[in-house]
Every structure is written in structure tokens, then in C-alpha cells.
C-alpha positions as CSV (number, residue, x, y, z in Angstrom):
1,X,0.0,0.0,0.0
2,X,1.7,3.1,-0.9
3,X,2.5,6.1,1.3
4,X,-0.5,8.5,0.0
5,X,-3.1,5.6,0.5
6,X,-1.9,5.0,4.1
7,X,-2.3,8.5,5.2
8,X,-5.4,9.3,3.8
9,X,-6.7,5.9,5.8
10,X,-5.3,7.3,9.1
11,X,-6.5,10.4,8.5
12,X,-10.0,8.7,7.6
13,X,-9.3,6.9,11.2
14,X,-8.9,10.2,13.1
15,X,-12.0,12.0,11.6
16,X,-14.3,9.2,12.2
17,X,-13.4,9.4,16.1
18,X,-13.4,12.8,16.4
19,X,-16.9,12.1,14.8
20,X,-17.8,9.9,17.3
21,X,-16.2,11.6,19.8
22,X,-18.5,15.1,19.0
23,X,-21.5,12.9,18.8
24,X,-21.1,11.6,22.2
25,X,-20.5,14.5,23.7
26,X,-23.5,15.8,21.8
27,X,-25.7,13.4,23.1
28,X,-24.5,13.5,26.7
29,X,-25.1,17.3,26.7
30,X,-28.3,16.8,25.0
31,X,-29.0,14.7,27.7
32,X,-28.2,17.2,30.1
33,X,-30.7,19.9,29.2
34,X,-33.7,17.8,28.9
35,X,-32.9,16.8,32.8
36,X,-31.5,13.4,32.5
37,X,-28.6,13.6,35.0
38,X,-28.7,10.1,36.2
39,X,-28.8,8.7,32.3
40,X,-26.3,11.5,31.1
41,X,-23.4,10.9,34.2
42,X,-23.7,6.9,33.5
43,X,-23.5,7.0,29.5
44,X,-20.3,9.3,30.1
45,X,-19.0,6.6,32.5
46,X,-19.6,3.8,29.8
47,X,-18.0,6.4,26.9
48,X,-14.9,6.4,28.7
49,X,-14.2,2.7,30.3
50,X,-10.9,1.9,29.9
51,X,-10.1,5.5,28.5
52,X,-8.7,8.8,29.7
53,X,-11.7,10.6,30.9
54,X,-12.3,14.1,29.0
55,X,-12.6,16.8,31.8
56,X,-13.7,19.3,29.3
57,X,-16.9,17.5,29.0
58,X,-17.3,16.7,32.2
59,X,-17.1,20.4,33.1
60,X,-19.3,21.4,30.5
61,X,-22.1,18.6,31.6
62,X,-21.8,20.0,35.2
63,X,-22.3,24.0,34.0
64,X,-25.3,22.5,32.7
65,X,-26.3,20.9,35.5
66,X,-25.6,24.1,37.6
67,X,-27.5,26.7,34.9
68,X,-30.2,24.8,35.0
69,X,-30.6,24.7,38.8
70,X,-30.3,28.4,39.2
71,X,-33.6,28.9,36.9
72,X,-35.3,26.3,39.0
73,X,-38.3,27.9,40.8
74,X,-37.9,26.1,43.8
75,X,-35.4,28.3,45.9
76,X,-33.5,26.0,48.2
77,X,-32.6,24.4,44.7
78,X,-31.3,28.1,43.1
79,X,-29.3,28.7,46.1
80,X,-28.0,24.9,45.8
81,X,-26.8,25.5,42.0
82,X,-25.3,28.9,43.1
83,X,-23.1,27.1,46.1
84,X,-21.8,24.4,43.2
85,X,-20.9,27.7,41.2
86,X,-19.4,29.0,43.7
87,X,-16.9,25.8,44.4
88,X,-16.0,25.7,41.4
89,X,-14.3,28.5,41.6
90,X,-14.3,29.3,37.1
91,X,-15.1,32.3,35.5
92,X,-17.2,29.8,33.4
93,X,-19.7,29.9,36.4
94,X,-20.0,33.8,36.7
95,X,-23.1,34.5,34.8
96,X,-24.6,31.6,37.1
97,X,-23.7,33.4,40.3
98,X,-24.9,36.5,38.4
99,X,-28.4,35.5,38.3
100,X,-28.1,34.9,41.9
101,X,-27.3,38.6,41.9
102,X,-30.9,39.7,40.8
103,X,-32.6,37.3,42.7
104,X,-35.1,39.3,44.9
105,X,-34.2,37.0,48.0
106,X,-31.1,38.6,49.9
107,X,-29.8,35.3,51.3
108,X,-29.6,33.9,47.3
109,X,-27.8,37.3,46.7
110,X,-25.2,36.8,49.6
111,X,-24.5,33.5,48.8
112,X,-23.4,35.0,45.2
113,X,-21.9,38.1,45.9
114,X,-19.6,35.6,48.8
115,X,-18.3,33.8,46.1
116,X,-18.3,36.1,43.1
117,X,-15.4,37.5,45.1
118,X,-12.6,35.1,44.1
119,X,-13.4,34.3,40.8
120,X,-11.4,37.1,39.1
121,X,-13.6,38.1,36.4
122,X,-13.7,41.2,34.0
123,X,-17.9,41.1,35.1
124,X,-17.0,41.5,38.7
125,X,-17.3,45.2,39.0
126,X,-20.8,45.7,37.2
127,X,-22.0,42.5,39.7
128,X,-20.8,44.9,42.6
129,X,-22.0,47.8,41.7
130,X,-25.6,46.2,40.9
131,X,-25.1,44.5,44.5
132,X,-24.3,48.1,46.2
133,X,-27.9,49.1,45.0
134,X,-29.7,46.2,46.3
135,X,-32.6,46.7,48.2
136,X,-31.1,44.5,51.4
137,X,-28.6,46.6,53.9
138,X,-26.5,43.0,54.1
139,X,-25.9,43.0,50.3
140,X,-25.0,46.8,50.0
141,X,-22.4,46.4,52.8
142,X,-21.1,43.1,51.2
143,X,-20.8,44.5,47.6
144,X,-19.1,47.8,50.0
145,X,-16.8,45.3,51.4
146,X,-15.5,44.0,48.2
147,X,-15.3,46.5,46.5
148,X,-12.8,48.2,49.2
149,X,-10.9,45.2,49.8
150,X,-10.2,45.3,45.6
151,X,-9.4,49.0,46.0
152,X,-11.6,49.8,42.4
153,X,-11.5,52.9,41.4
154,X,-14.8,53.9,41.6
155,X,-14.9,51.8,45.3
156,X,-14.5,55.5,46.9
157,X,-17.5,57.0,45.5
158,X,-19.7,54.2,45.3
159,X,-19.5,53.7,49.2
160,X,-20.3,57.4,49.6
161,X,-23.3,57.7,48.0
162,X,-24.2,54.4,50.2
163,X,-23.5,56.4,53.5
164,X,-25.4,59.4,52.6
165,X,-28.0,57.1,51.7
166,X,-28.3,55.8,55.5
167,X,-28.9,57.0,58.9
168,X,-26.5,58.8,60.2
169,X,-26.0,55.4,63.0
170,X,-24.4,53.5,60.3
171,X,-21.3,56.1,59.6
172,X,-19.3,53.9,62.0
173,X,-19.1,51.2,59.4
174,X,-17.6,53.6,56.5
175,X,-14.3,54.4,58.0
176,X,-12.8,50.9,58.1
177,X,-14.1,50.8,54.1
178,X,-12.3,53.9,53.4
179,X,-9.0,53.4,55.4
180,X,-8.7,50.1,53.3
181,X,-9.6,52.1,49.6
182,X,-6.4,54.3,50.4
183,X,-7.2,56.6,47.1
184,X,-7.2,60.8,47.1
185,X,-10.8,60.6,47.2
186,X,-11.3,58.0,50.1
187,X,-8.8,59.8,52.0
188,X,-10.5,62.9,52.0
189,X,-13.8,61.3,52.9
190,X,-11.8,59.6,56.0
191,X,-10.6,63.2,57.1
192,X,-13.9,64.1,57.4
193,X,-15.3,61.5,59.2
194,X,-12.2,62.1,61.6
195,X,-14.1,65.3,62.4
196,X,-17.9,64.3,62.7
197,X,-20.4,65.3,65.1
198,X,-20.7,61.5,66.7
199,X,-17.5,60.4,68.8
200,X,-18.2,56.9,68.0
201,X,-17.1,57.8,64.2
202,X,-14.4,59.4,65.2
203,X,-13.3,56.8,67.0
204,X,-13.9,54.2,64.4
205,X,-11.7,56.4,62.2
206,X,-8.8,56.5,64.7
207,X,-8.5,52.6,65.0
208,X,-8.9,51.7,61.4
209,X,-6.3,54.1,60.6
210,X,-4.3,52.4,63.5
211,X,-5.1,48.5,62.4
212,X,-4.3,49.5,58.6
213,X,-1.4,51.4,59.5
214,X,-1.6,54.0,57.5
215,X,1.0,56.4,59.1
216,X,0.4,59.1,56.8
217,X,-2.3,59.6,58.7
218,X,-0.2,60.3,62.2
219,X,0.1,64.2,62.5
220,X,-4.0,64.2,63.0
221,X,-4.1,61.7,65.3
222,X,-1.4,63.4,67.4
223,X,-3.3,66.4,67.7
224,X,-6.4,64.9,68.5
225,X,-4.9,63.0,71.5
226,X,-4.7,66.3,73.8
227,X,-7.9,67.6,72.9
228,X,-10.1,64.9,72.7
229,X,-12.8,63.1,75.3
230,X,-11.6,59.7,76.5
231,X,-13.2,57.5,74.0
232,X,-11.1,59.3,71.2
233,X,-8.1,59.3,73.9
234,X,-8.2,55.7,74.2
235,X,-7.7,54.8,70.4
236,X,-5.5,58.0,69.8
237,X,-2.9,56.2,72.6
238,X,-3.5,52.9,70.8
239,X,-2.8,54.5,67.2
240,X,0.0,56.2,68.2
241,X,1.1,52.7,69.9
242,X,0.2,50.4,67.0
243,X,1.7,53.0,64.4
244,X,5.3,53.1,66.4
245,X,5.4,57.1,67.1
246,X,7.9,57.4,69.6
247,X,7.4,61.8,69.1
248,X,4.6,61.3,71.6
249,X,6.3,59.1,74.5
250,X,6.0,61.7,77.1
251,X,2.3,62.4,76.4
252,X,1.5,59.0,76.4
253,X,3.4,58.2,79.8
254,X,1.2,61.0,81.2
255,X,-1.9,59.3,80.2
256,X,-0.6,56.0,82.0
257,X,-1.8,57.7,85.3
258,X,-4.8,58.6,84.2
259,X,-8.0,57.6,86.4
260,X,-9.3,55.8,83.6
261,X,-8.4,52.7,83.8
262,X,-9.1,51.8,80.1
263,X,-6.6,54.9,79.1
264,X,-4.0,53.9,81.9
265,X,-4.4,50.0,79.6
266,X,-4.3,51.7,76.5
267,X,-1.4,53.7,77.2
268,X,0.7,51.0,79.0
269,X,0.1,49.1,75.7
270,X,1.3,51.6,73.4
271,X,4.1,52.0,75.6
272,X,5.4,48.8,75.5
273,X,4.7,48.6,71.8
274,X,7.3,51.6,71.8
275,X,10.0,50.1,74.0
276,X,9.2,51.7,77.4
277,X,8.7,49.4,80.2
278,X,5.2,49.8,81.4
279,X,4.9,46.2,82.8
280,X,5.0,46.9,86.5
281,X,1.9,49.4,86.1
282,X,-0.3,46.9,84.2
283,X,0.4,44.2,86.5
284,X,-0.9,46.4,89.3
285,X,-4.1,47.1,87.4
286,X,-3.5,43.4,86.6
287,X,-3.5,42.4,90.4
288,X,-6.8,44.3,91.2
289,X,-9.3,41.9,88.8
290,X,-9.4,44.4,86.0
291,X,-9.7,42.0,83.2
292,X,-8.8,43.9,80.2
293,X,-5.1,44.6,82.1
294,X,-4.8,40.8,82.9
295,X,-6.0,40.0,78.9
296,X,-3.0,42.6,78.0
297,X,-0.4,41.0,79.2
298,X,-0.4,38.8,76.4
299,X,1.6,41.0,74.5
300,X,3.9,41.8,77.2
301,X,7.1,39.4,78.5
302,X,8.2,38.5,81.8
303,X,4.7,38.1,82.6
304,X,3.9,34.3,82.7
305,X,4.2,33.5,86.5
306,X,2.0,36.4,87.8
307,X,-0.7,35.3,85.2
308,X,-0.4,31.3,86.7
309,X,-0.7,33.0,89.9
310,X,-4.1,34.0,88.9
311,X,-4.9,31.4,87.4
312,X,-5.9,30.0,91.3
313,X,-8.4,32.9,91.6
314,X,-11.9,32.4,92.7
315,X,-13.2,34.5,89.5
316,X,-14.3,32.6,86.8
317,X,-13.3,35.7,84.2
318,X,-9.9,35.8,86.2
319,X,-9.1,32.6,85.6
320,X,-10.1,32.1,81.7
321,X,-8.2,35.3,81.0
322,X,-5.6,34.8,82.5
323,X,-5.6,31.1,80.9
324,X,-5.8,33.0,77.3
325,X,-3.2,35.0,78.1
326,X,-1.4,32.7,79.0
327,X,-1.8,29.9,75.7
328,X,-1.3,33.4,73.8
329,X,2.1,33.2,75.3
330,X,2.5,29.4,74.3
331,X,2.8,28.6,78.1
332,X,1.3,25.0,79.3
333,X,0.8,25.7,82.8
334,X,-2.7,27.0,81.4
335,X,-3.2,23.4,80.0
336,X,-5.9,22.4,82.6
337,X,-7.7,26.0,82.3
338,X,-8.1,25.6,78.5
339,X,-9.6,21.9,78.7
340,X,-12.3,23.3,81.7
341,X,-13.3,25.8,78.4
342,X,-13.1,23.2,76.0
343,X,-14.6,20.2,77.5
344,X,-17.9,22.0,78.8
345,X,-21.3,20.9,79.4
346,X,-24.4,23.3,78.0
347,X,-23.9,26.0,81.1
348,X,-20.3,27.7,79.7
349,X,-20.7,30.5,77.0
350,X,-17.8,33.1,76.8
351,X,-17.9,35.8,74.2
352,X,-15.7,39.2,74.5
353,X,-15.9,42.4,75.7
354,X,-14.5,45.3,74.4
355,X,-13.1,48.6,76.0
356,X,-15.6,52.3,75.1
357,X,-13.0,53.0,72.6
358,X,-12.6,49.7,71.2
359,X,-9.2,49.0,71.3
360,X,-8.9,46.7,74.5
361,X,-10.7,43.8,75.0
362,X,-11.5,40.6,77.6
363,X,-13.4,37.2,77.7
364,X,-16.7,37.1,79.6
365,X,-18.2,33.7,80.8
366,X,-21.9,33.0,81.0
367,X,-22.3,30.1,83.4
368,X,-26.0,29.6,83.6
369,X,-28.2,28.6,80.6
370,X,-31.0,30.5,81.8
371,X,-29.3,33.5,81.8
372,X,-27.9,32.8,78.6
373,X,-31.4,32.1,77.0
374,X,-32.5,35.6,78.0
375,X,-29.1,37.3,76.4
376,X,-28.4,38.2,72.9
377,X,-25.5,35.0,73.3
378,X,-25.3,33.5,70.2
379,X,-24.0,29.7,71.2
380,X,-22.9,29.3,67.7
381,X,-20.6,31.8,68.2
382,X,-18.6,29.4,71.3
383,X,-18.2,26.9,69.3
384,X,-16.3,29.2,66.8
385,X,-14.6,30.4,70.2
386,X,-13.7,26.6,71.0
387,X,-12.6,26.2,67.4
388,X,-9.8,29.2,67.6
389,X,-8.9,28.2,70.8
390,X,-8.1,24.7,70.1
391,X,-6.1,26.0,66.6
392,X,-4.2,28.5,68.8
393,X,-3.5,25.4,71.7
394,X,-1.4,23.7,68.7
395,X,1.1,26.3,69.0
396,X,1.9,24.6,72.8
397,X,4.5,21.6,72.7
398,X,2.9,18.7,70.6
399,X,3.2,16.4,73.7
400,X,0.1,18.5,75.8
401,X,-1.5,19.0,72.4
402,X,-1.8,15.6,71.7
403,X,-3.1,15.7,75.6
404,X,-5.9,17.8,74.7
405,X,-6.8,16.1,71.5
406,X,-6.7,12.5,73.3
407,X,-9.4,14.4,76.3
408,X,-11.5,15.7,73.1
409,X,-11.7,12.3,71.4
410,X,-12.6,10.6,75.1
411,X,-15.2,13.1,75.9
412,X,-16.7,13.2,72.3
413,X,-16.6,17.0,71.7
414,X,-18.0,16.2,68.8
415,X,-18.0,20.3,67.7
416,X,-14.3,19.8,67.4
417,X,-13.5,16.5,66.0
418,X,-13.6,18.1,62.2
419,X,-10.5,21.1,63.5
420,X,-8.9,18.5,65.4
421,X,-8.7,16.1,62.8
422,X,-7.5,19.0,60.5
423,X,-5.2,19.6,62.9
424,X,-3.6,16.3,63.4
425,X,-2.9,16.4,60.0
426,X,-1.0,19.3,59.5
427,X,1.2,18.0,62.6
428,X,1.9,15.0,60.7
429,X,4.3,13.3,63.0
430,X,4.5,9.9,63.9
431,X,2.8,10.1,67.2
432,X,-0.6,12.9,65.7
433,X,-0.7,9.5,63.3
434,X,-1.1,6.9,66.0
435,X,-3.5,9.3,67.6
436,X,-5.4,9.4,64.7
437,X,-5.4,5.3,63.5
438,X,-6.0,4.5,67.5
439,X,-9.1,6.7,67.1
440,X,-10.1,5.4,63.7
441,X,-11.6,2.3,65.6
442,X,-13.4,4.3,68.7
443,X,-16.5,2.0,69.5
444,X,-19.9,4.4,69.9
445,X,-18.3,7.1,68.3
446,X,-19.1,7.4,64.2
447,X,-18.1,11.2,63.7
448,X,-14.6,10.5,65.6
449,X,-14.2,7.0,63.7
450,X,-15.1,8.6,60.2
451,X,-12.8,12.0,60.4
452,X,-9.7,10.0,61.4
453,X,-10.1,7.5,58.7
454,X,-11.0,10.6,56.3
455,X,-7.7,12.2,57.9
456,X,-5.8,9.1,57.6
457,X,-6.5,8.8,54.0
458,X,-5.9,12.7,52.8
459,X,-2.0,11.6,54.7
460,X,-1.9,8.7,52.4
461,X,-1.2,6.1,55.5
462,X,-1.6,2.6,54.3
463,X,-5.0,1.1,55.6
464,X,-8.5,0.1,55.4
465,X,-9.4,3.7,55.5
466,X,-10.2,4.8,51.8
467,X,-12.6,2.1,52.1
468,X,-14.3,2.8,55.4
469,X,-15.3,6.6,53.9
470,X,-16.3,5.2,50.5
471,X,-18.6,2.2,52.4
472,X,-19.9,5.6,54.6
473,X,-20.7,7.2,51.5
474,X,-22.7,4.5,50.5
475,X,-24.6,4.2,53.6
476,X,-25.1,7.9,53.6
477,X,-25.6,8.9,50.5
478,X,-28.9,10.0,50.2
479,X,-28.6,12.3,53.1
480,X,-28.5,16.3,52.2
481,X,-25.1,17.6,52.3
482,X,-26.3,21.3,52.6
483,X,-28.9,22.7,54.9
484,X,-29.8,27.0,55.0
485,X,-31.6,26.6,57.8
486,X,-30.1,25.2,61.6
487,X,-31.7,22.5,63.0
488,X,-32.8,22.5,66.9
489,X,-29.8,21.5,69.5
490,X,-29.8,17.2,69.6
491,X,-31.7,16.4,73.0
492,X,-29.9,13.4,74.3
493,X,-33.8,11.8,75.0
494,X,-34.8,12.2,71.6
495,X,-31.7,10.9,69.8
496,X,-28.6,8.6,70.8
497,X,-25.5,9.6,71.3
498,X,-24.1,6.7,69.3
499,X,-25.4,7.6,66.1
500,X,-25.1,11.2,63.8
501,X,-27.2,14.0,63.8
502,X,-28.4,15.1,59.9
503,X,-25.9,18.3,60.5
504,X,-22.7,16.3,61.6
505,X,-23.5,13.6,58.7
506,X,-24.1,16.3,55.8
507,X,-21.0,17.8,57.1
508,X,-18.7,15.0,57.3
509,X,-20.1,13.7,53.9
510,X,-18.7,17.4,52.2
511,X,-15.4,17.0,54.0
512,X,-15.5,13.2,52.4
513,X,-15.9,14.6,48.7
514,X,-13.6,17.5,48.7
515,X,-10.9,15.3,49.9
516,X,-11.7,12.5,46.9
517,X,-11.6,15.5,44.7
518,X,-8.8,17.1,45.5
519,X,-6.8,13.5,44.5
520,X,-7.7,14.8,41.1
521,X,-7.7,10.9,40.5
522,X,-9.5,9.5,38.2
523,X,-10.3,6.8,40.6
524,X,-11.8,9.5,43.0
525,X,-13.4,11.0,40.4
526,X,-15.5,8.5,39.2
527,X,-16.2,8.2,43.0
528,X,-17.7,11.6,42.8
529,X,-19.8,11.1,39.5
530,X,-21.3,8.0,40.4
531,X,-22.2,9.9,43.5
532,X,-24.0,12.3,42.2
533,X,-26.0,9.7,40.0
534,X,-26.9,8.3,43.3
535,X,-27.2,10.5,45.8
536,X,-30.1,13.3,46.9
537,X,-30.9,15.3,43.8
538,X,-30.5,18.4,46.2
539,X,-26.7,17.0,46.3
540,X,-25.7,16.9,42.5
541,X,-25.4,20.9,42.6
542,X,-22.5,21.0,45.0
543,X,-21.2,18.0,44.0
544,X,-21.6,19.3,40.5
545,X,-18.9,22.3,41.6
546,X,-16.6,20.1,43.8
547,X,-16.1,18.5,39.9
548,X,-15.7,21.6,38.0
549,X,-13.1,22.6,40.6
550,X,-11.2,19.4,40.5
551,X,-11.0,18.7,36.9
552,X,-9.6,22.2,36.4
């Protein structure tokens, strides 16, 4: 056969599967749009036995999948669609989250406007600047937010004509946005706010000019600290501190012996921040109970014994901040002090408190339920508390850490088993491993069992544990892995404690897929697709973006 002939039959070859190749992927989009997800993921499972999947497709299947969603009339399903856009994390799902935009429900807005922000797409600024006319104060301030921390150029006056739009009350909240623009035009709407009627404003502008150290800034705060009330003093002491201006040491050392004790803590702070000793005067005010002094010390050395010392106090507040303090200082002697906070029963709360001026703060327990049902205490907000904590307690020696997480896997905190386990990993030593594979067997403990094998498996460790999450998978797979609205707090008499709440379960099963993703595998991903054939239909929307994502 010559030469010519055998080309022209290859070439023949080559067409015919490309052919075949645009017909299949015709079909399985085809597929797509008239709704048949099940039929479409399980033909392009049987296209590609034995061959290379084609991610493109894939992708392009799932945008389908996601667009479609998003026009669904049933909410909880649009908001669904707009999550799996946003994990995918491709400009390819913008106009999606675009949609979610002009949705006249502000939650569906948020969820779009959350995520729009890192996909970096040329769209991005008209999406904001439709957001910062919404009609729902949450969506204005987000698209305000954004639009600062991207430092746009029309950021400055888009977030002016916001604040003249509302009551005077919500001025606070601009300073912060301008601070972080750092244009001409922002700055000159800062300088004004530095000089409005409501001292609360002011005093918003001094700190944000502090915490985004704009030192540029400093010749108006140093004025304003001897002719201001003591809010403004207090943040003016802490600017100067925070910003390193050693012109004003003298001033500031007078206002150490002021009879305000929130100045006197300020200005002890800034002092040290400076260079000058000031230790011996906080730890007077330290002595006496006043919290925010004994919370302060943190940031000061040579300070770690008197703190232990209080640490016997009768005073709950005394105690846990001087415990903080302490872990802030990576000391263990506050090891037992930290487990009382972590390992609680429901009648423990803490939340912070902060100084008039804003610049010093403490912890604050709530030790009765009651009293804590009648507050505005937000118990969700503890367990993100408990959360930092225990991230921060990593910093100690790994031998009391792995202390801690040994109590927290005995006492089945179950709010903390998905850090830990997070945790554990990133330690990665040899003993963090046993920890985790002795744990991967607890009896009467499914969450605990099911994020150490999950752990154990993202570290690679040789095991049954790839195949203990895939078989919980399977035995959960029709539960929701996404739910808007909270469910009531478990009642031990209505549920056992040896079996998972919906909450816990949908949450472990997201952590399960992300990490079989992430292998970018195409083991793992076949894992995911004939998940989504399977699983709740409310599901194949976020699993649907944890694909896009991973087949990028």
C-alpha cells in the first residue's frame, strides 16, 4: 500500500473518532438539558471505560447541571446551583452566580456576591456595583466590602453615595471601608469623618487608621490625643502605639496615670509597643481583677508566672483570661484551664468584651443557661470560640496538644472533631498518626471513627481507610449535604448519642468529597460522579462544583 493511501486511511481513522467523539459528547449534553442527570453521568462513564476521561466534558455537563438549577423555581434548589458555582471557583460559572445577583431574596444574593469575590472576572465590578444598590442593607455592605478590599476605582464613591443614603447610625461602618480604599478621594472622605459630630465615628476612624497602618495619617491623630474626650483618647494612645510614634512618649506616659483605667491600659500598651517598660503598672491594674489589664499581658514578657498565679483565683473571668493569656504566650501551665473551656457541658458561654474606645478587650463567661437564653449570646458563636482556641493550643509543645486532643476524642466533643482532625494532620508526626489510626476504631463514636479514617487517607497512611469513607458514603448517600436553615440543638432523650445528627452527617459527607476531589484521580473521580448519579438530587449541585473545581 503506498505512502498517499496509508495516510489518507489514518487520516479517515482520526475523523471518524473525532466524529464519534463530538457525537457523544452531543448526546450526553443533549441529555443534560432535557434533565437526564442520572442517564447522562452513566453514559459518560460507559463512553470512557478503559479510556482517559475528558474533563472538558465533564465540566461542561456539570455548567449545565448548575444553569439549570439556578432557573429552578424552587429556591432552596437556586441557592444549591449557586453554592456548586461557587466551588467551582471558574469564570465559566460567573453569569450563574450572576443570576443569583438579581434574585429578589437577599440570602440567594449573599450566597453569590460571597463567592463572586474570588473568581477574578472582567464582570466583577458591574456584579458589585448592581449589589451596592440592592434593596437588602447585608448585600450593600457586602458588595461595599469588596469593593474596598479590591481597592476599584470607583470603590471610593460608590461607598459614599451608600453612607449618605443611610442614617447617620451606620457612619461607623464607613471608616474601616475607606481606610482600606487608600485613594485621594477616600482619604479625604476619612478626614472628614475624623471630624464628625458622633464620637463613636471618630473613634472608628482612629482605629482603622491604626489597624491599617496608615501612618500618613499620624500628625492628626497626634493632635487629636490632647484635645479629645476619652473615647477618642483611648484609640488615639493605641494608634500612636500600633503606628510606632515614639514623638509622643512623654504624652502617652502621662496618660498611663490617668484615672481611667481603660486609658492607663491603652497607654501601658502603646508603651510597650514603643520600648518603654510599662509592665509593673499593668500588672498592678492586673492584680486588682481588671480584666482587660490581665487579657494585656499577652503581649507583654516576663509576665507568665503572675498570670499562673491568677490562674488559682476564685473569679471565673480571672481565671479564663488569664488562661488565654497565658496559651497566647505558648505557656502549658494553662493546659488544665483551657480543657475546663473546651470540655464543657451546655452552662459555659464566653464571648468578649470590648473597652468604650474599642481598642482593648477581655473574655466574659456566662455560666448559667437560663441567663444565657434571655441574652443576645449566640452559642454558635462558642463553638467558633472553642474552634480558635483549640487551633491556637497547637502552637503549645505537641506532647500537651496531643493531651488535649486525646481528652477531646474521650469526651466526644463532637463540635471539634472536624479542626482536630484537621489539625492532626498538618502536625503529621508519627505520634498525631497513631493518635489518629487508634481513634479510627473508637466504638460508639461514628463522627470520631469517620474523620480520622478521612484524615488518615488525605495523609496517604496505608490502611483500610479509603474504604471505610467510601462504604460511609454509600450508607449515607442519600442524606442532604447542605442545609440554610439550623436544626434544633440534639436532646440526648430524643436521639442517641451513638449515632449522627443530619448536621454532623451532611457535614462529614462534604469533607469526604472535597478530599476525593482534591486526589484529582481518576479513581476518586469516578467516586464523585457516580455519586451524584446516586445520591439526593439536592446533592448533584454542589457535587456538581466540587467536579468543575477538581477537573480544572
Amino acid at each position: 500500500m503506498g505512502l498517499f493511501k496509508r495516510l489518507t486511511i489514518l487520516f479517515c481513522l482520526s475523523c471518524s473518532l473525532l466524529y464519534s467523539e463530538d457525537i457523544e459528547k452531543k448526546q450526553l449534553l443533549f441529555l443534560m438539558h432535557a434533565g437526564e442527570y442520572k442517564q447522562a453521568f452513566s453514559k459518560y462513564l460507559s463512553y470512557y471505560q478503559g479510556k482517559t476521561f475528558d474533563f472538558e466534558v465533564l465540566q461542561e455537563m456539570c455548567l449545565v447541571l448548575l444553569d439549570k438549577g439556578s432557573k429552578n423555581n424552587n429556591s432552596e434548589i437556586v441557592q444549591l446551583s449557586l453554592l456548586g458555582a461557587g466551588f467551582a471557583s471558574s469564570n465559566k460559572s460567573i453569569e450563574i452566580l450572576e443570576r443569583g445577583i438579581d434574585s429578589s431574596d437577599y440570602q440567594t444574593q449573599l450566597i453569590s456576591l460571597y463567592f463572586t469575590n474570588f473568581i477574578h472576572d472582567d464582570k466583577n465590578e458591574d456584579l458589585l456595583k448592581k449589589a451596592i444598590n440592592s434593596y437588602f442593607l447585608p448585600t450593600k455592605f457586602e458588595a461595599a466590602y469588596q469593593m474596598a478590599t479590591h481597592k476599584y476605582s470607583f470603590a471610593a464613591g460608590e461607598i459614599e453615595a451608600l453612607m449618605y443614603k443611610l442614617p447617620p447610625y451606620f457612619k461607623v461602618f464607613f471608616p474601616s471601608l475607606f481606610t482600606m480604599i487608600g485613594s485621594t478621594e477616600a482619604n479625604i472622605l476619612l478626614k472628614d469623618l475624623l471630624y464628625d459630630e458622633n464620637n463613636f465615628v471618630r473613634a472608628a476612624c482612629i482605629l482603622s487608621i491604626a489597624k491599617f497602618k496608615r501612618d500618613d495619617l499620624l500628625p492628626i491623630i497626634r493632635r487629636k490625643l490632647t484635645l479629645s474626650n476619652l473615647l477618642e483618647q483611648e484609640t488615639c494612645v493605641f494608634a500612636l502605639g500600633l503606628l510606632k510614634d515614639s514623638t509622643c512618649i512623654e504624652t502617652i506616659k502621662h496618660f498611663s496615670h490617668n484615672s481611667a483605667d481603660n486609658i492607663r491600659i491603652a497607654s501601658c500598651v502603646a508603651l510597650n509597643r514603643l520600648g518603654v517598660d510599662s509592665t509593673n503598672d499593668l500588672k498592678n491594674l492586673a492584680e486588682k481583677g481588671n480584666l482587660n489589664a490581665i487579657y494585656a499581658l499577652k503581649d507583654f514578657e516576663n509576665v507568665q508566672d503572675l498570670l499562673y498565679s491568677l490562674l488559682k483565683s476564685k473569679n471565673i473571668d480571672i481565671r479564663y483570661n488569664s488562661a488565654l493569656a497565658l496559651l497566647e504566650k505558648k505557656d502549658s501551665r494553662a493546659l488544665d484551664i483551657i480543657l475546663e473551656i473546651l470540655i464543657n457541658n451546655e452552662d459555659l458561654g464566653i464571648y468578649p468584651v470590648y473597652s468604650p474606645g474599642k481598642s482593648l478587650m477581655h473574655w466574659k463567661t456566662i455560666t448559667s443557661a437560663s441567663i444565657r437564653k434571655e441574652s443576645e449570646y449566640n452559642p454558635e458563636y462558642f463553638r467558633f470560640v472553642k474552634q480558635s482556641i483549640l487551633k491556637q493550643a497547637v502552637e503549645l509543645n505537641e506532647k500537651d496538644f496531643l493531651t488535649i486532643a486525646r481528652i477531646i476524642f474521650e469526651t466526644d466533643q463532637l463540635e471539634l472533631i472536624p479542626t482536630l482532625s484537621s489539625l492532626l494532620e498538618n502536625i503529621n508526626t508519627k505520634e498525631a498518626i497513631n493518635l489518629l489510626t487508634y481513634y479510627s476504631d473508637k466504638i460508639g463514636s461514628p463522627l470520631i471513627r469517620n474523620y480520622c479514617n478521612l484524615s488518615l487517607y488525605k495523609l496517604n497512611q496505608e490502611g483500610p481507610y479509603e474504604t471505610r469513607i467510601k462504604n460511609f458514603l454509600l450508607a449515607n448517600i442519600k442524606e442532604e449535604m447542605i442545609k440554610f436553615h439550623p436544626l434544633l440543638p440534639r436532646q440526648i432523650d430524643d436521639i442517641s448519642i451513638y449515632s449522627l445528627n443530619p448536621l454532623e452527617t451532611s457535614n462529614l459527607l462534604m469533607d469526604i468529597f472535597e478530599a476525593l476531589a482534591s486526589k484529582q484521580d481518576e479513581k476518586s473521580i469516578k467516586t464523585v460522579i457516580e455519586a451524584i448519579q446516586k445520591t439526593n438530587s439536592h446533592n448533584r449541585y454542589v457535587l456538581a462544583g466540587i467536579l468543575i473545581r477538581a477537573t480544572q
